[in-house]
Each structure stands twice: as C-alpha cells, then as structure tokens.
GUKELO-54628 format. One record per residue (C-alpha): residue number from 1; residue in three letters; x, y, z. Coordinates in pm, 1 decimal, m for minus. Layout:
BEGIN
NUM/Ala/X/Y/Z $
...
# end
This chain:
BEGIN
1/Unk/m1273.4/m2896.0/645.2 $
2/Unk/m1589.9/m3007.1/810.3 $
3/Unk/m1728.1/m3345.4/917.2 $
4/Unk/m2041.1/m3441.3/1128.7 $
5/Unk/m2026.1/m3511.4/1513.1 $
6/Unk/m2144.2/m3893.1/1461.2 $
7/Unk/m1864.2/m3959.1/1179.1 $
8/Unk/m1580.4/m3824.3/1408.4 $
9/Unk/m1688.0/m3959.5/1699.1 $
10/Unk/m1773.0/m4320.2/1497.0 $
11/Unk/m1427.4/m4335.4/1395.0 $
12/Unk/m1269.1/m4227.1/1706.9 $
13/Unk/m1436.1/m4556.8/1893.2 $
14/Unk/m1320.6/m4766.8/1567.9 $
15/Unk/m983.6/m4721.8/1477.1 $
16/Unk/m1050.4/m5003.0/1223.0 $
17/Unk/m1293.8/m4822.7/1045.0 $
18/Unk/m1239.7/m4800.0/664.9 $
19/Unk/m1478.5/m4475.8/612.5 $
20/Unk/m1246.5/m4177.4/652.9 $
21/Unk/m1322.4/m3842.1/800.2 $
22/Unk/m1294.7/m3538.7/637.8 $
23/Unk/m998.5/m3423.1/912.3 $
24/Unk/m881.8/m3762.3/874.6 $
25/Unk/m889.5/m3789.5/451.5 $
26/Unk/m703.4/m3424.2/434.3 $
27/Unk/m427.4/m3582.9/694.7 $
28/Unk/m414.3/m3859.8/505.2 $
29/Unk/m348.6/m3655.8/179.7 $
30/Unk/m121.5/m3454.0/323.3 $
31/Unk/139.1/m3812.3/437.2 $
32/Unk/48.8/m3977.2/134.3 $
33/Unk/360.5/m4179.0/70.6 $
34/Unk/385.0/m4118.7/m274.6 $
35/Unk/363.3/m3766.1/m275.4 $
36/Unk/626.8/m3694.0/m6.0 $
37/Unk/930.7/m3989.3/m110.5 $
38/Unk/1183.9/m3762.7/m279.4 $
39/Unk/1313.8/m4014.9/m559.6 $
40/Unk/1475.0/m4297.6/m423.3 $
41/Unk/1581.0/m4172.6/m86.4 $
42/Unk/1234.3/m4320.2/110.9 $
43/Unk/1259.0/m4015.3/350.8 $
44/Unk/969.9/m3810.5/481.4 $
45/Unk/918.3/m3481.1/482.8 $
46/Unk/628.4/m3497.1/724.2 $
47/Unk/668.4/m3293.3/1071.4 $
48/Unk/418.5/m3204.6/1282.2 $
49/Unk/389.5/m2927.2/1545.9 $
50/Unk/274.0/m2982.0/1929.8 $
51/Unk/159.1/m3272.9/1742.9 $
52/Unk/326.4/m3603.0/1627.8 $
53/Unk/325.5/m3728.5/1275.9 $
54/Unk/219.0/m4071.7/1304.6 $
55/Unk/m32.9/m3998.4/1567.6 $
56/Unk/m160.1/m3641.3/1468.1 $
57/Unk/m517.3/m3730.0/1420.6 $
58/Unk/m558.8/m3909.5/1752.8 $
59/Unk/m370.3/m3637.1/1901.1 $
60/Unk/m603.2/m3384.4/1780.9 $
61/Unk/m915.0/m3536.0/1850.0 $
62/Unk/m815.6/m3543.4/2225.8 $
63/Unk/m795.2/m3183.0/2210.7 $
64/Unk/m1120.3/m3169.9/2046.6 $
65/Unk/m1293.6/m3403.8/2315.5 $
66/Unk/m1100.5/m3248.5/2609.8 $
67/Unk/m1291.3/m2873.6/2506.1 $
68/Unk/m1563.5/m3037.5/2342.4 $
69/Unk/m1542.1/m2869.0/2043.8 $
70/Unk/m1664.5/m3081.3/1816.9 $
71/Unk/m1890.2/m2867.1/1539.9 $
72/Unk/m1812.0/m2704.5/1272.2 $
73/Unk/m1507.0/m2657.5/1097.8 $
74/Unk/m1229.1/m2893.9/1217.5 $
75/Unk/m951.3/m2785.3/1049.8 $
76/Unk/m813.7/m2595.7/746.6 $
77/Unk/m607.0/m2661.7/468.6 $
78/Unk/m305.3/m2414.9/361.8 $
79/Unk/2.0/m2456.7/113.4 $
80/Unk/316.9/m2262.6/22.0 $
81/Unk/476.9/m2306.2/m319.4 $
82/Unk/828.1/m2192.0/m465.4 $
83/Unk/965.3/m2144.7/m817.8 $
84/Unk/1074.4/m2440.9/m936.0 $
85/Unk/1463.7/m2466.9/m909.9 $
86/Unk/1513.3/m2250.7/m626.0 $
87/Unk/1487.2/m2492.4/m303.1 $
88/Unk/1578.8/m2824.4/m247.9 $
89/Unk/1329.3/m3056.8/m60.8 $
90/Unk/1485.1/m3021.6/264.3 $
91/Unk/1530.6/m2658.2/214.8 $
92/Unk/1114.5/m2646.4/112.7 $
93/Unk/1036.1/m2836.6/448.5 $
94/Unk/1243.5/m2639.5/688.2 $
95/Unk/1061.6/m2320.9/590.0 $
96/Unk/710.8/m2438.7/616.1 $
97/Unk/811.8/m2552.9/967.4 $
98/Unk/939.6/m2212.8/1079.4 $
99/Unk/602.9/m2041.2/873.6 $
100/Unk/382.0/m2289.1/1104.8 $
101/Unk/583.9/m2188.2/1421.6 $
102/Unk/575.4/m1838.7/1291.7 $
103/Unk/163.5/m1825.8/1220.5 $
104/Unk/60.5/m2110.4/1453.5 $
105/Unk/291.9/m2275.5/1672.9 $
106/Unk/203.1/m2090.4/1999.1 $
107/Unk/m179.7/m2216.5/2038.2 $
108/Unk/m291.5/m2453.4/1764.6 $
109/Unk/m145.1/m2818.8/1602.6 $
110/Unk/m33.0/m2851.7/1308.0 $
111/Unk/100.7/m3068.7/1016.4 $
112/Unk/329.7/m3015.2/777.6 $
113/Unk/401.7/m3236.0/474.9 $
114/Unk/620.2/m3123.0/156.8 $
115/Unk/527.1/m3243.6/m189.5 $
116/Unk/776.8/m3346.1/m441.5 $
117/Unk/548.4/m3492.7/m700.1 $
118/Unk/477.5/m3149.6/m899.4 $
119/Unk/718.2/m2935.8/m1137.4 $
120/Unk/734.6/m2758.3/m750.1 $
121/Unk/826.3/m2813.7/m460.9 $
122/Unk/527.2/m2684.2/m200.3 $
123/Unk/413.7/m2739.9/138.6 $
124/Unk/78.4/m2804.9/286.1 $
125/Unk/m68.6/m2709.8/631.0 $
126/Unk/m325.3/m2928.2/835.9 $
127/Unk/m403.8/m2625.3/1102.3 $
128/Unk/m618.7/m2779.2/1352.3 $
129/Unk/m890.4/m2566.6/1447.4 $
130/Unk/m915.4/m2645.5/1830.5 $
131/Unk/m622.2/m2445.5/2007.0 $
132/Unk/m463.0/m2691.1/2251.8 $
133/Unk/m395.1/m2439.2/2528.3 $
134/Unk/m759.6/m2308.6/2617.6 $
135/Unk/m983.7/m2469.4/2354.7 $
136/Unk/m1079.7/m2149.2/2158.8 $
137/Unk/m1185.1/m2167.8/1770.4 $
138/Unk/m941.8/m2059.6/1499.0 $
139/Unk/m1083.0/m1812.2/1301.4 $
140/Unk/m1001.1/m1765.1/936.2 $
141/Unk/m1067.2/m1414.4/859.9 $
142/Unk/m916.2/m1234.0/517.3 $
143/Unk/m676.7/m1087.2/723.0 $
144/Unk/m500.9/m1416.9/841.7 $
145/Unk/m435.1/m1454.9/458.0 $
146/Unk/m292.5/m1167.4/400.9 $
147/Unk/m74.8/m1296.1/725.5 $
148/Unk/50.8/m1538.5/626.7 $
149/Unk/162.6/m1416.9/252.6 $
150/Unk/364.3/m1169.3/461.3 $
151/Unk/521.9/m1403.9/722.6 $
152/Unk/623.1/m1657.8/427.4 $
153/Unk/764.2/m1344.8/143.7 $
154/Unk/980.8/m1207.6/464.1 $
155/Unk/1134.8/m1605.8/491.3 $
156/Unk/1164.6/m1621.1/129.0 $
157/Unk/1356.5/m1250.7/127.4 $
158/Unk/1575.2/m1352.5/404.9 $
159/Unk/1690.9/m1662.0/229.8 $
160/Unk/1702.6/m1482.1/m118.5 $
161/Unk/1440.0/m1637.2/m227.8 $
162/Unk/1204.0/m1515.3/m522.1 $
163/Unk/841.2/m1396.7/m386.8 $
164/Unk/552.5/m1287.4/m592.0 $
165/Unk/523.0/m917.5/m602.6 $
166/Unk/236.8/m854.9/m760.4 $
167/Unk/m3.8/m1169.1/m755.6 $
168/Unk/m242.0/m1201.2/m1050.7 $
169/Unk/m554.9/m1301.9/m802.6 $
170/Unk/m769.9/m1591.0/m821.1 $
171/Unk/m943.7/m1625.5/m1158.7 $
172/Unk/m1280.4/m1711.2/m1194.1 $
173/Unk/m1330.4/m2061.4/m1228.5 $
174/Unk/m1561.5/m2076.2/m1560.7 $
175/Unk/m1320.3/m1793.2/m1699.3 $
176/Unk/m1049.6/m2014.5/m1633.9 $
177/Unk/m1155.4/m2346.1/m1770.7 $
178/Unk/m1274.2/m2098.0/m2053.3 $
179/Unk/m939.1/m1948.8/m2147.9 $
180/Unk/m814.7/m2319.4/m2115.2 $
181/Unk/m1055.6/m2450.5/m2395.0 $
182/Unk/m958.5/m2100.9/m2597.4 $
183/Unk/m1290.9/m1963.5/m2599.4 $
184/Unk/m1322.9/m1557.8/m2573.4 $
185/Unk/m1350.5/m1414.4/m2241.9 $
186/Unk/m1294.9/m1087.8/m2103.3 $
187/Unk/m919.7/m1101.3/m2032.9 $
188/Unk/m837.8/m1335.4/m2299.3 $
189/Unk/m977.5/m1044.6/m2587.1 $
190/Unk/m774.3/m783.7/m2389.0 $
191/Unk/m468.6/m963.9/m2446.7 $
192/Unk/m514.1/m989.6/m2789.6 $
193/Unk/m615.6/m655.1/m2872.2 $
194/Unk/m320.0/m554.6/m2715.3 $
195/Unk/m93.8/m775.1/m2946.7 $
196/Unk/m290.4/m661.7/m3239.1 $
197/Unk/m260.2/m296.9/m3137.7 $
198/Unk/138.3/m350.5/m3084.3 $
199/Unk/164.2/m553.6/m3428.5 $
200/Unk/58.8/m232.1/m3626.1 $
201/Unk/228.2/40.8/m3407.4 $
202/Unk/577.6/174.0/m3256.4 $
203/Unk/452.5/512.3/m3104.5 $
204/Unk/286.1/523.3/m2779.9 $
205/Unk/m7.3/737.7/m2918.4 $
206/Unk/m60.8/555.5/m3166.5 $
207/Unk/m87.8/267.8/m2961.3 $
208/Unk/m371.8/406.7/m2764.7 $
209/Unk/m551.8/486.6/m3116.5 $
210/Unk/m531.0/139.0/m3232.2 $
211/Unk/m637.1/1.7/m2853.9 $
212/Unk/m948.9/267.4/m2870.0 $
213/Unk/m1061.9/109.7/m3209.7 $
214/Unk/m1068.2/m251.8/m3104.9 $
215/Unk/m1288.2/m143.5/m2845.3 $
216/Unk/m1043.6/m80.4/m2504.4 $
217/Unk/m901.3/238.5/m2328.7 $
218/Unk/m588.2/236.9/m2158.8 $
219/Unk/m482.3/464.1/m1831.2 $
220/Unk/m166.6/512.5/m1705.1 $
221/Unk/m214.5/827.0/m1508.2 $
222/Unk/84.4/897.8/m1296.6 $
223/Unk/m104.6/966.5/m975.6 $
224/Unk/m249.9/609.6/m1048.3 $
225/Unk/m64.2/314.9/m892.6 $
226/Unk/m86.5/97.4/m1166.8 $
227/Unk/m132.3/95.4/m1539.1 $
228/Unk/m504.9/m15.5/m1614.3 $
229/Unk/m750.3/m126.0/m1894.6 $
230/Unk/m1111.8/m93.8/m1937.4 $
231/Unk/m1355.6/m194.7/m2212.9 $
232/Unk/m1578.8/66.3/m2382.1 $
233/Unk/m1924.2/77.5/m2146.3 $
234/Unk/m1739.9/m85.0/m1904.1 $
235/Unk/m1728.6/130.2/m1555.2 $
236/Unk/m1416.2/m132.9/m1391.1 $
237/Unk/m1125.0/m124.3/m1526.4 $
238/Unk/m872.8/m429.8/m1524.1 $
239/Unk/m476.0/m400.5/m1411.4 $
240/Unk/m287.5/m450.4/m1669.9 $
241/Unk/m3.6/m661.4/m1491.8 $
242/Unk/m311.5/m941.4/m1400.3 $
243/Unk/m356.3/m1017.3/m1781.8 $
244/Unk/26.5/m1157.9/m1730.2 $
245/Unk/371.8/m1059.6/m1728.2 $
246/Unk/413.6/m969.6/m2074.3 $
247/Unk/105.0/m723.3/m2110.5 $
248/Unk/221.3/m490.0/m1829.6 $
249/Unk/342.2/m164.5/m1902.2 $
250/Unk/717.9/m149.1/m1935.0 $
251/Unk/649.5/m490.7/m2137.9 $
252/Unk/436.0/m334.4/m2351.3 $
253/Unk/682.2/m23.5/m2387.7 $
254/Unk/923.5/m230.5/m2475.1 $
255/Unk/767.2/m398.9/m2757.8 $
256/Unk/685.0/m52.4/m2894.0 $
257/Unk/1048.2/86.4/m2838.8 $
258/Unk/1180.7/m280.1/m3078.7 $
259/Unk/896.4/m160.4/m3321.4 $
260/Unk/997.5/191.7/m3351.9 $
261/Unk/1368.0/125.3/m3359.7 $
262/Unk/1270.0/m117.0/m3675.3 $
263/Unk/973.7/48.6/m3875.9 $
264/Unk/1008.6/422.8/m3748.8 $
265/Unk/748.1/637.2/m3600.6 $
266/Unk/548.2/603.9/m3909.6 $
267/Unk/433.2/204.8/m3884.6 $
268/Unk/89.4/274.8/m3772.2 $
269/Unk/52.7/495.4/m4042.7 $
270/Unk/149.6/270.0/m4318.4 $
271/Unk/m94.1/m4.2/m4220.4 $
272/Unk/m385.9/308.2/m4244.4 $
273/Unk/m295.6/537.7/m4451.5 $
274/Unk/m495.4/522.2/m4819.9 $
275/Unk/m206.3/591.8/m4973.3 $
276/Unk/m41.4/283.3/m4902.4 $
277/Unk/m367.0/68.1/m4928.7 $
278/Unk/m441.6/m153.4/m5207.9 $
279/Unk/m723.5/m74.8/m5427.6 $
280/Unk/m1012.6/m260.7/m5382.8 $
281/Unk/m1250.4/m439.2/m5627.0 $
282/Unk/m1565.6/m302.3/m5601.2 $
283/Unk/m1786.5/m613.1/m5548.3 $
284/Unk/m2098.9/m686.3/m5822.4 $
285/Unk/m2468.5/m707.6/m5707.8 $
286/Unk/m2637.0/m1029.5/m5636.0 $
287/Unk/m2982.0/m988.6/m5836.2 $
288/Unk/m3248.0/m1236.7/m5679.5 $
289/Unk/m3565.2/m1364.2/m5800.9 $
290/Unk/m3882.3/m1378.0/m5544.2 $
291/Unk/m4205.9/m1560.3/m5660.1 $
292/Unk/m4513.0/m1404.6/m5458.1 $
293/Unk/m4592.7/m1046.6/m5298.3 $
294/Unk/m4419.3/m935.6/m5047.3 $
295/Unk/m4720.5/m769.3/m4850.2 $
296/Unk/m4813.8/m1117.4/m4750.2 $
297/Unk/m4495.1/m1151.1/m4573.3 $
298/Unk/m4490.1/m1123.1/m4178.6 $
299/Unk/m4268.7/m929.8/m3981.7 $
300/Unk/m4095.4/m1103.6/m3722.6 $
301/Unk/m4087.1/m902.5/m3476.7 $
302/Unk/m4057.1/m958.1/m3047.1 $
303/Unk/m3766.5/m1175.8/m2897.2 $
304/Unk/m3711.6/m1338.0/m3220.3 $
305/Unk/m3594.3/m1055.7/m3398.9 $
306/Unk/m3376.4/m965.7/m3093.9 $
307/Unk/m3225.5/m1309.9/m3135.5 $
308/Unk/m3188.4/m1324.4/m3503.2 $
309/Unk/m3069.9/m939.3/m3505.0 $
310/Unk/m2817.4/m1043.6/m3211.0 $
311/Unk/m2713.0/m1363.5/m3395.5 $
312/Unk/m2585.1/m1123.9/m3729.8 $
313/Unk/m2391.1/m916.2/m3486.2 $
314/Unk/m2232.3/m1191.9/m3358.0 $
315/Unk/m2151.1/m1286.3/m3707.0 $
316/Unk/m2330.7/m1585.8/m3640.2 $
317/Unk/m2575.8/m1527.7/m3916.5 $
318/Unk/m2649.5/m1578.8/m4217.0 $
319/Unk/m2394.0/m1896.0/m4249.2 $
320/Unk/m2264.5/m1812.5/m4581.2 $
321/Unk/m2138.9/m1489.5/m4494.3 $
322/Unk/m1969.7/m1527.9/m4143.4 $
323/Unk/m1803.5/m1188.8/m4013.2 $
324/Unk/m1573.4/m1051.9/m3697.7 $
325/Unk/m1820.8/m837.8/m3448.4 $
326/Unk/m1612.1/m503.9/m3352.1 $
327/Unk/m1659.5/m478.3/m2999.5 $
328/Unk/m1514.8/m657.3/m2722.4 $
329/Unk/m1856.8/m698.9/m2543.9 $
330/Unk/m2002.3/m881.1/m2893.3 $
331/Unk/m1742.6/m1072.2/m2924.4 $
332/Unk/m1733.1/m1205.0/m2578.2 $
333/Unk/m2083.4/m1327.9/m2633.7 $
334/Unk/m1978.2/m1582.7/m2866.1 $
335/Unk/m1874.1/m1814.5/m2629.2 $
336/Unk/m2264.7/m1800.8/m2451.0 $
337/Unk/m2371.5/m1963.3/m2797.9 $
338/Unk/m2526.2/m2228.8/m2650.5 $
339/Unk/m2734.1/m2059.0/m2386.7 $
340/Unk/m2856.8/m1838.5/m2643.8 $
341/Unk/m2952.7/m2161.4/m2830.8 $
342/Unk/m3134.4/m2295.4/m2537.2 $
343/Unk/m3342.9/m1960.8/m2489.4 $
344/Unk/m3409.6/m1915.0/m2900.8 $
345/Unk/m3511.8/m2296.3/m2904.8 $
346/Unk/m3783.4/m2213.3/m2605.5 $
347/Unk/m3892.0/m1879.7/m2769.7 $
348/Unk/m3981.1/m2067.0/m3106.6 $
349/Unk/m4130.3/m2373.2/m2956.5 $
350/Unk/m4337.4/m2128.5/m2700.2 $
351/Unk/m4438.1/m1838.6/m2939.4 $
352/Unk/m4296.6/m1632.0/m2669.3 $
353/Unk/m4268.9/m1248.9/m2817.0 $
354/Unk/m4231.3/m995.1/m2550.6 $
355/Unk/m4168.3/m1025.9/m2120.1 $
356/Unk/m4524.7/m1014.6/m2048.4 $
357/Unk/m4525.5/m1364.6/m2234.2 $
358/Unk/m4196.5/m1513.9/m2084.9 $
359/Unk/m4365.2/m1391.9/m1770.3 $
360/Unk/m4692.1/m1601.7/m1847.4 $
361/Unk/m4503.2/m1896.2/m1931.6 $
362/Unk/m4295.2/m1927.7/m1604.1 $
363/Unk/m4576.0/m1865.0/m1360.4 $
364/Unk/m4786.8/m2148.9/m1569.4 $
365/Unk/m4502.3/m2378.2/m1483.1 $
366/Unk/m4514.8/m2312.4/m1126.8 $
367/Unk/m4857.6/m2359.3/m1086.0 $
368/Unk/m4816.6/m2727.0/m1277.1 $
369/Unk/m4455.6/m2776.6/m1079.3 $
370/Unk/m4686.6/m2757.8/m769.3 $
371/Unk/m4940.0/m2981.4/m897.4 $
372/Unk/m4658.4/m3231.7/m990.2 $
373/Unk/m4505.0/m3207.1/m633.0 $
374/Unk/m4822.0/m3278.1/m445.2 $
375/Unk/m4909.8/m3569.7/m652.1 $
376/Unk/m4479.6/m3708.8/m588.0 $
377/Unk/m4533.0/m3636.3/m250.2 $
378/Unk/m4856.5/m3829.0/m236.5 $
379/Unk/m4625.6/m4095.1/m394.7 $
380/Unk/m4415.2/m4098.2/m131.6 $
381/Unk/m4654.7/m4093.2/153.8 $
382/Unk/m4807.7/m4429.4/m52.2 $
383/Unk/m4478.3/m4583.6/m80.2 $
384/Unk/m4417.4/m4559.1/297.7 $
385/Unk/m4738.8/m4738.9/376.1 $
386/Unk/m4716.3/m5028.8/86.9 $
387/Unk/m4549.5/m5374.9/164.3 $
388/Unk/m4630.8/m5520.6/m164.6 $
389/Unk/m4357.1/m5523.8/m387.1 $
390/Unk/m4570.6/m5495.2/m727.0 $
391/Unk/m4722.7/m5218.1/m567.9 $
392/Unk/m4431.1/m5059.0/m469.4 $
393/Unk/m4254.5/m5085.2/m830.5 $
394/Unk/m4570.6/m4927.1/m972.5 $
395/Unk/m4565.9/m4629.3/m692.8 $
396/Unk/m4209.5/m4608.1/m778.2 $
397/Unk/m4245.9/m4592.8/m1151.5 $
398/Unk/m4532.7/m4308.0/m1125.5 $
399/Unk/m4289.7/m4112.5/m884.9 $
400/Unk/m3970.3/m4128.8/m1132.1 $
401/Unk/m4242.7/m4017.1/m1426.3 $
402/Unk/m4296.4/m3707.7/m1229.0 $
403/Unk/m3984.3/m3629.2/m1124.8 $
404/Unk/m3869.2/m3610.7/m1483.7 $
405/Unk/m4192.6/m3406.4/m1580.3 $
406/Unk/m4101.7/m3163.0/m1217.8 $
407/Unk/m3671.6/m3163.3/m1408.6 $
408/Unk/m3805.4/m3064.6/m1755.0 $
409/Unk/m4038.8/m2781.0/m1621.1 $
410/Unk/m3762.7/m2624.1/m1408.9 $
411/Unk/m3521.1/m2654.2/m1678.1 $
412/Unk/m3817.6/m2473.7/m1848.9 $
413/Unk/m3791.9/m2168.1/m1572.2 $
414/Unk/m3439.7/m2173.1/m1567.2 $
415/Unk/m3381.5/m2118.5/m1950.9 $
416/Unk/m3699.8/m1867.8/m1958.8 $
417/Unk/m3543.2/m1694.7/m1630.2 $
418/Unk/m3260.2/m1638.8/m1856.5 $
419/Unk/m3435.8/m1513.6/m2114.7 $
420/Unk/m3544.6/m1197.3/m1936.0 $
421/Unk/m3220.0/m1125.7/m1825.7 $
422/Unk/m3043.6/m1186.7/m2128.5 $
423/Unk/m3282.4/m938.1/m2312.8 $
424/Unk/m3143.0/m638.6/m2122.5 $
425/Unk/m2797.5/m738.0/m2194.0 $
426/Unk/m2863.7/m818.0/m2564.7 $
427/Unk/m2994.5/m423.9/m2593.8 $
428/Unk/m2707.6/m256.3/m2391.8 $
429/Unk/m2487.8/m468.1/m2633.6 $
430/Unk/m2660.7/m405.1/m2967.3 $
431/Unk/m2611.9/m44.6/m2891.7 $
432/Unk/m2257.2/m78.8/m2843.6 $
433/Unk/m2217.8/m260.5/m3194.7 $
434/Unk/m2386.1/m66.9/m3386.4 $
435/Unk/m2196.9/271.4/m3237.7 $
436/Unk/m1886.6/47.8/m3340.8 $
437/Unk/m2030.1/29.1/m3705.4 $
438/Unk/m2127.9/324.7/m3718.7 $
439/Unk/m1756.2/514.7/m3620.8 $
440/Unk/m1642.9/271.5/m3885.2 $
441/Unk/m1811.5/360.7/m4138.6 $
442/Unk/m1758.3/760.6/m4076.7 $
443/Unk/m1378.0/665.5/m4022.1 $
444/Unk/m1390.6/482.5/m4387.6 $
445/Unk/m1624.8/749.6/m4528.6 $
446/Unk/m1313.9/976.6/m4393.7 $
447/Unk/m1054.0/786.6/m4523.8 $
448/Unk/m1187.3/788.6/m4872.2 $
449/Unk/m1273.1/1184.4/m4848.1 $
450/Unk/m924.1/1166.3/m4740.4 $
451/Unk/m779.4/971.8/m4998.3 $
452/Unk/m988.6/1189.4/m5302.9 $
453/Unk/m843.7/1547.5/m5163.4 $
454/Unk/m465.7/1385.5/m5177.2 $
455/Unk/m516.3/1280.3/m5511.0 $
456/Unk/m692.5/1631.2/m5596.7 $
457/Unk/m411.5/1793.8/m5434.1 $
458/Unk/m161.1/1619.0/m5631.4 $
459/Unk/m309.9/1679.0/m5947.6 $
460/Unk/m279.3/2022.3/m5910.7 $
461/Unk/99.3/1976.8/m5773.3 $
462/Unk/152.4/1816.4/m6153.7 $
463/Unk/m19.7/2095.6/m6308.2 $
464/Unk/155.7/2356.9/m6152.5 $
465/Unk/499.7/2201.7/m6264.7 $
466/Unk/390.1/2207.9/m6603.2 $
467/Unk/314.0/2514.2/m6613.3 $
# end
C-alpha cells in the first residue's frame, strides 16, 4: 500500500480528519466490525504484534516519523485461508498470530484480524513496512512468498490441517472473468476436449488418439514431473493438475478404467468404426440463378478477404450455415469477436487493403492528433488568462470538441494497431485450420476406402460359402 507524504502527514496532525489514508483504509478494513463479530458472540479477533489494536496506526506512524521513512510503500497486505470446516474462529486466529511471530514478529508491526464473513475462515496481515528496531525497509521479494506458504503449510501439518499441495497459480484476470461468463479460452477448451475424448474412449491409447484429433497432445513421460498438455503449434505446454482436480492424471485414469470396465476395450472403436455408422443421406445440390456476367465481378482481395476468409473458419460465416472450427486455436478466437468487428468495421470504412495502408492511416492520425493537441493546449493557455465567464464557457466548449476529436483518433490507432498484429495471427491460424480440414478429410476419404474393402471382403466371404 502506498500513500503520499502530505496525506500521511495531514492526517497524522488531524486525527479528526474524515479522508483516510491508504495505511489507514487497509487497517480499517482489516477491524471492520462486521467482518470480524463471529455470530452473536461480539468478540474480536483482532491482535496486533509489537503493536496495539486500537492504536496500531498511531503506533506505526511513530515508527515511521522516528526513521523518517516516510516514501514509498507503507505497508503490505497478506491473508491465509483454510478449508472451510476445518478450524474454528479461535483456532483460525491463533495460527495467524504464531505465522506473524513466525515471518515478522522479530523486526516489523503487525496486525492481524480474522474474517468470519466468507464460506472461510481466513486471516489478513497489515505488515508494516518500517521495522521498529533500526528503521530498515521491508522488502517483498518472490522469495518472501514462497516463505511464508512454507511457514503457514508446516502450522497447518502440525495441527493436521489440510494444505494445498499443488496450487493451481494465479489465473489471468481476463481469462478468468472469461471462463466465468463461459466464453472459450485456452484452459476452458482443454477441459472439454478432455471430457469429449473420455466420453468416446476406455483405453489409454485411444485416449491420446481422440485428444490428438480435437487438436491437443498429451505427455506423461516418466522422467517428467508432472503429466502435461499442449495445443497443436503451441511450444508451452499446460500441467494438467492446473486445469482442476478432476482433469489430472490418475482422475483421468480413472474415468477410463469405469469406461473400460463398462463398454470394453472396444468403445472408441464403436463410435468410429464405419461399420457401426449410420448411413448417410447424400445431400441434393442447390442450383442458383445469377443475372449478369461474372467477369464484371471484383475480387475482394487484401485484409478483407483475410477477414471474411477468417470469419468462415470461425464458422461465423455465412449465417445460414453456422459450423464448429476444428482446432483449438480457431475456436479460441471466437470469443475476440468483437475486436475483430472493430478492426473489419475500420478496414471497410478506410478502404484499408494491405500494411502499407494501415501504416498510412495511423501515421495520418498522428500528424492530425498533434495538430489537435497544439490547438487544446492553446486552449488551455487561453483559459488560464480569461476572467470572463462567457469567454471561458466558449474556450471550454472548443477544448471538450477537441478532446473528443484527439479520443476518436486514438481509438482510431489503437484498433488499426491491432489490425497489424492481428494479421500475423490470423495467418499462423488459418494454416492450422485448414491442416485440420485437410487430415479430416484424408481420415474420411480413409474411412470410406475403409468401409468399401470390408464390404468387398465380405462379399467374397459369402461367395466362398456358397461355393
């Protein structure tokens, strides 16, 4: 947490003050009454450490004024949560004082408040960052994590306590409000090639054939540590125990070993095999009448065919006909529909056919952005000089009609910015797609070669037991 010099020191000669610090709003958050009553008891669960709990943040700003240390970070913000069910609030509290003694106690202050207003109990950590006993900085370096995930799974173990053995990591945040609105992301497609893979299979091999047709390979070398997942193109593979318990290895074994014990070792088979295929209805030809000649006709060609071209792999053209794109990377690209609408919009409405153009356009824009700035500037230079109010609403009015001109243009950049890069990615992608439709069309073309030497073969079974 970090606050200015002026603010601390501000509310350190007004105690009255209603403006809170930033030390001062996370202490506050930490105490906050309702957070830390457990049900009807009224009792805090508030202790702090070389520090007292109603007084901590006057207490702590004496050790910041008696080093001076007043820049920079002031303190930092830690918690500790356990599995719901397995401590009771008193239990919770006691441990995160012992982890702060543990980590902390011996040079710096600190807070500690347990929450009870979650499905969890969990503690949280004010860590001043000013050590009381010779005024030197605490420094949060990766290490100090990795710390203090040690220190608090060894208090856990020695109470019998469950810890967290192998922790997911920290998703990114636009993947995670992503998978939360059920759009396709990277991880989220993994999973469910997996289940699809496992729905149609009860051998491991065939497992891996299924996974390798979606699009995925899996590794679980046994000079590897852990069980991984990659997607075809894709150089970094993904662990399989961070896409969640139940799409780790022995988990996934085990859904195999229910499916073979059920369906046999044949299952995958059955679901591929011609033979046990229904016939299909071969589908009639769509005659359509065209007024005019077709020389006249131009070829779209440039950026908008890339866009139109990319929009059919992504099944999102044409409209009537709407199908699944085979690889994971295509599909993933669905959920950018709306940047890709934003970029198609600006290549119609600016003719924009190849880089050189998209190039053009964005250093166009800078030279009017400048122009725009100067003149706002101006604006501001006249608005600092005017005292007449009629004046100034008119200076004012001029300045906001720039500023919106100076937004659009670099909304302009941004989206055209975008379109360069997304250009590359649309052609690494394409050429993943269409190597997917192409190995399904030799694997059908095989299937029905397949299919017409069985049915060959048994003829001449039949004839032969005539004979």
């Amino acid at each position: 947490m970090r606050d200015s010099v002026k603010r601390v020191l501000d509310y350190t000669k007004n105690p009255e003050k209603t403006e809170y610090s930033e030390l001062s709003k996370v202490l506050h958050y930490a105490e906050n009454d309702t957070k830390t009553f457990s049900g009807d008891e009224k009792v805090f669960f508030v202790t702090g450490v070389h520090c007292s709990r109603e007084h901590a943040f006057e207490e702590m700003l004496t050790v910041q004024e008696q080093f001076g240390k007043v820049d920079r970070n002031l303190c930092y913000h830690g918690y500790q949560s356990f599995k719901p069910g397995e401590v009771t609030p008193q239990q919770c509290h006691d441990i995160g004082i012992m982890l702060a003694e543990q980590l902390w106690g011996s040079r710096y202050q600190v807070l500690v408040a347990t929450h009870l207003n979650t499905g969890h109990l969990h503690n949280h950590f004010v860590i001043y960052s000013v050590s009381y006993r010779d005024g030197k900085k605490f420094e949060a370096k990766y290490w100090c994590y990795r710390q203090m995930r040690k220190a608090s799974d060894a208090l856990c173990r020695s109470m019998g306590l469950s810890v967290i053995e192998k922790p997911k990591g920290k998703t990114p945040r636009n993947l995670y409000f992503a998978e939360k609105r059920g759009e396709p992301t990277k991880y989220n497609l993994m999973r469910e090639a997996i289940d699809n893979a496992i729905k149609i299979c009860s051998t491991r091999k065939d497992f891996e054939t299924a996974l390798r047709e979606q699009g995925y390979f899996i590794n679980d070398d046994s000079n590897r540590k852990y069980a991984t997942i990659r997607r075809i193109a894709d150089a970094k593979p993904v662990r399989l125990y961070q896409l969640g318990e139940e799409y780790d290895l022995p988990k996934i074994n085990e859904r195999l070993d229910r499916n073979y014990y059920r369906f046999g070792s044949r299952y995958y088979d059955k679901h591929f095999n011609p033979i046990h295929q229904p016939k299909k209805q071969p589908s009639q030809p769509k005659n359509y009448l065209y007024r005019g000649s077709l020389e006249k006709c131009k070829k779209i060609s440039g950026f908008k065919a890339l866009y139109l071209y990319y929009s059919y792999l992504m099944g999102i053209l044409p409209k009537h006909k709407p199908h699944q794109p085979l690889s994971p990377q295509m599909r993933e690209e669905v959920r950018k529909m709306n940047q890709f609408s934003r970029q198609a919009r600006l290549i119609g409405r600016k003719n924009l056919n190849n880089t050189e153009d998209v190039q053009c356009l964005i250093d166009n824009n800078n030279g009017i952005l400048s122009a725009l700035q100067s003149q706002r500037d101006k604006c501001y230079n006249r608005l600092r000089r005017c005292d007449d109010s009629q004046e100034i609403a008119k200076i004012k009015a001029e300045r906001d009609a720039l500023t919106e001109q100076i937004t659009d243009l670099r909304k302009e950049n941004k989206t055209a910015v975008a379109v360069l890069e997304s250009s590359l990615k649309m052609h690494e992608n394409t050429k993943i797609e269409r190597a997917f439709i192409a190995a399904k069309r030799e694997q059908e073309q095989l299937a029905k070669i397949q299919h017409k030497n069985l049915k060959i073969m048994r003829g001449k079974n039949i004839w032969l037991n005539l004979i």
